[in-house]
C-alpha positions as CSV (number, residue, x, y, z in Angstrom):
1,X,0.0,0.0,0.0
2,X,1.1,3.6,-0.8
3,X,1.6,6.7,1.4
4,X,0.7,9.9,0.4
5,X,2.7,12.5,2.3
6,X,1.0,15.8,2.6
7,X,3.8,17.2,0.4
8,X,3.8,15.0,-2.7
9,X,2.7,16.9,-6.0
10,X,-1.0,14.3,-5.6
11,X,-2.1,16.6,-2.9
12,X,-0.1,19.8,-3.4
13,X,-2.3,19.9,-6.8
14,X,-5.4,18.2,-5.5
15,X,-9.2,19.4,-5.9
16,X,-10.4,16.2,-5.6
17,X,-13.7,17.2,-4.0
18,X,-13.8,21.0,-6.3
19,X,-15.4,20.2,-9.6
20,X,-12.4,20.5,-12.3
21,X,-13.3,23.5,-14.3
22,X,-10.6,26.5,-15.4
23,X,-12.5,28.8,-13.3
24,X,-12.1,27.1,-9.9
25,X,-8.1,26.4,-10.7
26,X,-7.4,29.8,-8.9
27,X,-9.6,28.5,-5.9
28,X,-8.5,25.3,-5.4
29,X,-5.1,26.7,-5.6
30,X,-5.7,29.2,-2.8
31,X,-7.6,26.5,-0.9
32,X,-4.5,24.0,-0.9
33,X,-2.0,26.7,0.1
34,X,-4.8,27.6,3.4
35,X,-4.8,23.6,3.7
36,X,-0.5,23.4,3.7
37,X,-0.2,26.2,6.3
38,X,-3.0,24.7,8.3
39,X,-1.3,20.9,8.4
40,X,2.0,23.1,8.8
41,X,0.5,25.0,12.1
42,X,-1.2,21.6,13.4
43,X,2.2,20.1,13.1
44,X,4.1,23.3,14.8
45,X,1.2,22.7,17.8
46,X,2.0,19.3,18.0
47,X,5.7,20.0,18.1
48,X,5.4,22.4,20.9
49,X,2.5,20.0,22.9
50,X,5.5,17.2,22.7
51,X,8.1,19.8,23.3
52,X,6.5,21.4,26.9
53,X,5.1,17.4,27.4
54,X,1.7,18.9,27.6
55,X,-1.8,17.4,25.9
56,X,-4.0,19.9,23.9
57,X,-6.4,21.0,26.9
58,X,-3.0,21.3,28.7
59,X,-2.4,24.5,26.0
60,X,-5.4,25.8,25.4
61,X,-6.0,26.1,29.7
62,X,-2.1,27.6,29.8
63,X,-2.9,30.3,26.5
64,X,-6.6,31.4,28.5
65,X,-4.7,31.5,31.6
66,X,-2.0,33.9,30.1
67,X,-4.4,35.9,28.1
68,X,-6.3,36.6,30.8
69,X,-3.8,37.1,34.0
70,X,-2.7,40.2,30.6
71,X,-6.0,41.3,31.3
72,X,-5.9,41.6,34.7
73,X,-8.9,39.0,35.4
74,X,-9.1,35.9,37.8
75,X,-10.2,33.0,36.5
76,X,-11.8,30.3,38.5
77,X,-12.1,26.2,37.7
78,X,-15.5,27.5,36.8
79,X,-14.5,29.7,34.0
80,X,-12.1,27.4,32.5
81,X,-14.4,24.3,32.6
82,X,-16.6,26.3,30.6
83,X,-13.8,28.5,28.3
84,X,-12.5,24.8,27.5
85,X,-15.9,22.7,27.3
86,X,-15.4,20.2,30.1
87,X,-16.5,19.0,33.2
88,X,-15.8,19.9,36.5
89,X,-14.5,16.8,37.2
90,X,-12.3,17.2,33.8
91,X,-11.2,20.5,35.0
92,X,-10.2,19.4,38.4
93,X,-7.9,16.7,37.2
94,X,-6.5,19.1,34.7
95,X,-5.8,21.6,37.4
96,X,-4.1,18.8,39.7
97,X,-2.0,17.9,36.6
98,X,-1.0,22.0,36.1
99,X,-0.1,22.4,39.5
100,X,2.0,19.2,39.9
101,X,3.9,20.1,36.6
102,X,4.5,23.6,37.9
103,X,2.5,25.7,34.9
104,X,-0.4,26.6,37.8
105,X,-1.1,27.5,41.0
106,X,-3.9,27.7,43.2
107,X,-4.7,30.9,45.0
108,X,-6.9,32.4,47.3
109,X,-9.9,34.2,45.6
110,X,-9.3,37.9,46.9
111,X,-13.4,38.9,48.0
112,X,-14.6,34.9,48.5
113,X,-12.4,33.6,51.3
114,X,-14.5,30.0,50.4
115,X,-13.1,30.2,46.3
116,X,-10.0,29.6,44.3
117,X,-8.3,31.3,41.4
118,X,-6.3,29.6,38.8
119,X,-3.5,31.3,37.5
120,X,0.1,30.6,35.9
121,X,2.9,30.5,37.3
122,X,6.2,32.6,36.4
123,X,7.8,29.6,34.8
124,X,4.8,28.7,32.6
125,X,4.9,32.7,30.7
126,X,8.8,32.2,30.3
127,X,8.6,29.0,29.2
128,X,5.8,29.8,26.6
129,X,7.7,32.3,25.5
130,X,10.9,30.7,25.1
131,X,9.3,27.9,23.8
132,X,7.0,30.0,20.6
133,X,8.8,33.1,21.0
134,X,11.5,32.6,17.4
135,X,8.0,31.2,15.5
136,X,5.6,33.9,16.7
137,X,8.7,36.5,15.3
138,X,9.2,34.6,11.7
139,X,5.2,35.1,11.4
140,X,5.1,38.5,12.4
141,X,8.3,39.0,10.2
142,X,6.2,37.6,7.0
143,X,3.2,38.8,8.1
144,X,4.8,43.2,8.5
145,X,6.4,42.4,5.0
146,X,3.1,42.2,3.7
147,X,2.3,46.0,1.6
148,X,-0.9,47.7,3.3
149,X,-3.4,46.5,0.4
150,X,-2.0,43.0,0.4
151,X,-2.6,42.5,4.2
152,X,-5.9,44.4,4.1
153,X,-6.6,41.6,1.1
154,X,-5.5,38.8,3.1
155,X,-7.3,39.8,6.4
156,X,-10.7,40.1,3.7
157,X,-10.1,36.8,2.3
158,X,-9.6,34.9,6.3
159,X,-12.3,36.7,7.7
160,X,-15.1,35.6,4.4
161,X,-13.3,32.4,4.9
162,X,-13.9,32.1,8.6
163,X,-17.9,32.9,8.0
164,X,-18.1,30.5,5.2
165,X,-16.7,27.9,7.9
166,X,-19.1,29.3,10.4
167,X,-22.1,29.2,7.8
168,X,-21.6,25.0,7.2
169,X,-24.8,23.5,9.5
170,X,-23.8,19.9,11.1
171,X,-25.1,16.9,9.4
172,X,-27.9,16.5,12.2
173,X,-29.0,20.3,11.6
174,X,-29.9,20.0,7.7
């Protein structure tokens, strides 16, 4: 049986579910190279999971819990059960798991002497840092040497891409 490898010229060309007419060439083009970067990102997250020896949840807690000690707000298990869809139970072993490896810590809610924050540790923002700092830098770099009407052209195109996404109804919803 043959592999095909994300970069062999069978899928770098593919429409194979685009009907094959001149005018959707352009399209399926541009929908391949949004398909490359997104296997390229999915593998760069993978990478970086393996790298910090963290599961998915494990990020997405440690990014909310970044973005929001920037914003000055406390997050409770609460909030993060329900920013990353899980149960309390879920949330409670995912804490336990944080704390253990360092990335969280439990503290005293400041008005609810009966309630806990969660919130990163030190460690966890320079290790985040350190860790996606020379990526997040090469993107910005492509990303500034964009001219003016090519980035206000790409921002156009992700944003009528992301409601096209957001338009598709689940199967059970037709």
């Amino acid at each position: 049986m043959t592999t095909i490898r994300p970069d062999t010229p069978a899928t770098q060309d593919s429409g194979y579910w685009y009907a094959d007419a001149a005018r959707t060439r352009r399209g399926i083009e541009v929908l391949n190279a949004l398909r490359q970067y997104r296997a390229a990102e999915s593998e760069m997250r993978r990478r970086t999971r393996t790298s910090m020896g963290m599961g998915e949840t494990d990020i997405l807690a440690i990014r909310y819990l970044l973005q929001a000690e920037k914003l000055g707000l406390q997050v409770s298990p609460k909030d993060l059960a329900a920013k990353l869809q899980i149960s309390s139970a879920s949330v409670t072993v995912l804490i336990d798991r944080l704390v253990k490896s360092g990335h969280v810590e439990r503290q005293p809610h400041p008005t609810d002497r009966r309630a806990i924050i969660v919130a990163p540790t030190h460690h966890t923002n320079t290790e985040v840092r350190g860790t996606l700092g020379q990526m997040h830098e090469r993107m910005i770099d492509v990303a500034e040497s964009l001219e003016p009407d090519e980035a206000a052209a790409v921002v156009r195109f992700l944003a009528r891409m992301r409601e096209a996404v957001d338009e598709i109804d689940a199967p059970h919803e037709r």
